[in-house]
Every structure is written in C-alpha cells, then in structure tokens.
PAGU-368941 format. One record per residue: residue number from 1; residue in three letters; chain; x, y, z of N, C-alpha, C in turn. Coordinates in nm, 3 decimals, decimal comma. Example, Ala and Ser with C-alpha at 12.3 -4.5 7.8 and 13.67 -1.06 7.14 Angstrom:
BEGIN
pos/code/unit/neast/nnorth/nup/caeast/canorth/caup/ceast/cnorth/cup
1/ALA/A/1,319/-0,569/0,780/1,230/-0,450/0,780/1,320/-0,330/0,780
2/SER/A/1,285/-0,225/0,708/1,367/-0,106/0,714/1,290/0,003/0,787
//
This chain:
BEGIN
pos/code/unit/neast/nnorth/nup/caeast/canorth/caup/ceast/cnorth/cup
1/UNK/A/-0,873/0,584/0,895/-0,733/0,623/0,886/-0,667/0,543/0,774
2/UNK/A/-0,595/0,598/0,673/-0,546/0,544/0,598/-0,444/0,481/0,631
3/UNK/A/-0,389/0,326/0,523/-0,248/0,324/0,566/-0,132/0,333/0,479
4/UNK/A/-0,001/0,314/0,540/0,085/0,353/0,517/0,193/0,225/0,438
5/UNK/A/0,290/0,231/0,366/0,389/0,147/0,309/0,537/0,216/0,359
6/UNK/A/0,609/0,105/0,466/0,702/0,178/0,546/0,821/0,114/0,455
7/UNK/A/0,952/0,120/0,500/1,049/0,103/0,382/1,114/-0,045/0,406
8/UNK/A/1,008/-0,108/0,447/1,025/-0,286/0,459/0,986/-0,301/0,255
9/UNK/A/0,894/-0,176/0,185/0,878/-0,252/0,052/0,978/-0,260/-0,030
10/UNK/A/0,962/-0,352/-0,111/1,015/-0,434/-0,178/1,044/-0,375/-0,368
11/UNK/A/0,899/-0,317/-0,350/0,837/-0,292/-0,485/0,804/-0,364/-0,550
12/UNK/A/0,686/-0,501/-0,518/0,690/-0,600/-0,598/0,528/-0,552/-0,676
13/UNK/A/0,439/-0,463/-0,637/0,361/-0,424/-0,708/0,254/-0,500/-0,660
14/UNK/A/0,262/-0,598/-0,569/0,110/-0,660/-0,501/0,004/-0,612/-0,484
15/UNK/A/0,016/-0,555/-0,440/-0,059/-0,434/-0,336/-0,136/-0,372/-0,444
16/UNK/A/-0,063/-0,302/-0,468/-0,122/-0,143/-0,612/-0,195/-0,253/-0,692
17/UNK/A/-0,221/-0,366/-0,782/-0,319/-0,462/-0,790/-0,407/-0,526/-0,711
18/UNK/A/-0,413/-0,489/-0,628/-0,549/-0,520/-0,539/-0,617/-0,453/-0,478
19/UNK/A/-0,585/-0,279/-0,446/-0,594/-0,159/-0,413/-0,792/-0,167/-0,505
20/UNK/A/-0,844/-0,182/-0,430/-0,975/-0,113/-0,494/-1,026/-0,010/-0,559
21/UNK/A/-0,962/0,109/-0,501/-0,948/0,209/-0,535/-0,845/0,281/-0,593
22/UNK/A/-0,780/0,190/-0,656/-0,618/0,263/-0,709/-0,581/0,363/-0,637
23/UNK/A/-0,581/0,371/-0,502/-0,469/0,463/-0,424/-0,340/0,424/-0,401
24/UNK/A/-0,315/0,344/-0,456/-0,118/0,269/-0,478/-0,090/0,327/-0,573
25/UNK/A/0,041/0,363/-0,601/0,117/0,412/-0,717/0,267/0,373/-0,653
26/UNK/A/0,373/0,372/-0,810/0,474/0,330/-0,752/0,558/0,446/-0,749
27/UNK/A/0,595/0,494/-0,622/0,711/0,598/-0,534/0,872/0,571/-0,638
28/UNK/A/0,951/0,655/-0,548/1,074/0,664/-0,569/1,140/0,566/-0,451
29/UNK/A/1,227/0,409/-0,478/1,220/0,318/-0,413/1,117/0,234/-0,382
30/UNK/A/1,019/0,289/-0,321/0,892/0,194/-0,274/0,760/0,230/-0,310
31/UNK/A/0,658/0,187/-0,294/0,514/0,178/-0,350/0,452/0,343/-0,215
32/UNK/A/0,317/0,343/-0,285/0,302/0,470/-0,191/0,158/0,454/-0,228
33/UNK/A/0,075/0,512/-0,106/-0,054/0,496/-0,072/-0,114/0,689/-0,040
34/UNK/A/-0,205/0,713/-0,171/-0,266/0,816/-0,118/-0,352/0,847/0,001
35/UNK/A/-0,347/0,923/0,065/-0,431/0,901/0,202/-0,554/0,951/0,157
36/UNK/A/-0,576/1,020/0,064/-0,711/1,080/0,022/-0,748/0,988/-0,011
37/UNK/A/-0,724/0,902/-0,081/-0,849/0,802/-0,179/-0,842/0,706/-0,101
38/UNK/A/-0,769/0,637/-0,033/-0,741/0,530/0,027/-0,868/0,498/0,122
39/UNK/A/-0,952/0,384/0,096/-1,083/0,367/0,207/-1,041/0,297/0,293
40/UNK/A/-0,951/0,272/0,371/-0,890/0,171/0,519/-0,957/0,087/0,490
41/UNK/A/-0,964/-0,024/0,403/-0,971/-0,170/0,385/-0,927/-0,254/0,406
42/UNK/A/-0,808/-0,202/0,420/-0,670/-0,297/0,444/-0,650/-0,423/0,356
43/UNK/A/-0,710/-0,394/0,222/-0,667/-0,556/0,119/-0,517/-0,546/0,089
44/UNK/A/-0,452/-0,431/0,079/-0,346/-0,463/0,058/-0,226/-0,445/0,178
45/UNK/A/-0,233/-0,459/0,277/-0,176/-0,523/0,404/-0,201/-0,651/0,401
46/UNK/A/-0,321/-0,719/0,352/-0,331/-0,867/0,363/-0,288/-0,907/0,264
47/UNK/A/-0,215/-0,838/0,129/-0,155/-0,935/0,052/0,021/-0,926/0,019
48/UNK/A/0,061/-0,795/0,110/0,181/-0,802/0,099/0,288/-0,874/0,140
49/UNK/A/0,353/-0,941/0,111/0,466/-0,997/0,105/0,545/-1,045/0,241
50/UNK/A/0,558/-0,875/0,224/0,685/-0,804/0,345/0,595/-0,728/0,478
51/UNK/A/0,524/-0,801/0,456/0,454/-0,698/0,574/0,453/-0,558/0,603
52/UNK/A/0,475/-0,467/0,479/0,531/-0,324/0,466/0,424/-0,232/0,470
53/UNK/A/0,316/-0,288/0,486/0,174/-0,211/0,516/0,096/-0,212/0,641
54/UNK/A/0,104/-0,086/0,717/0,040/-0,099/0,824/-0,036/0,050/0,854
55/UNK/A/-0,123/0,029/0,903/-0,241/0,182/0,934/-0,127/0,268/1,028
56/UNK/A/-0,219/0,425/0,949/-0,099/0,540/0,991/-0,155/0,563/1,086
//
C-alpha cells in the first residue's frame, strides 16, 4: 500500500530526495506521492520533518 502526504506538509522537499523511486513530486501547496510507482518503503516517512507521511 502506498503512502500518503496529508496537509501537515510543509514543502520542505525532504522526502522527494530520498524517494528511491522518484514517486514525490511537488503538488499545489504540498509534496505528493504517486501511488503507482511508490514501493511502500517508507524512507520518506522516516525522514520527514512534520510527520506528514503516513500509509494510505
């Protein structure tokens, strides 16, 4: 299950640099996670900030 970036982000761009798979891109307001490419790794829940990443 992929996860999700809820509207705790910030937009500081953490995340989308550590994304293995470049499934981060930056949204309108906040960062955004493709669910297709996204392999549930969860590296970028462990490096965010704001805690704004959590499985959908």
């Amino acid at each position: 299950m992929a996860y999700v970036i809820t509207d705790e982000c910030v937009s500081c761009g953490t995340c989308a640099g550590e994304c293995p798979v470049e499934a981060i891109s930056e949204g309108d307001g906040k960062y955004v996670i493709d669910a297709d490419t996204c392999i549930d790794c969860g590296t970028c829940a462990g490096v965010c900030p704001t805690e704004a990443i959590e499985e959908a």
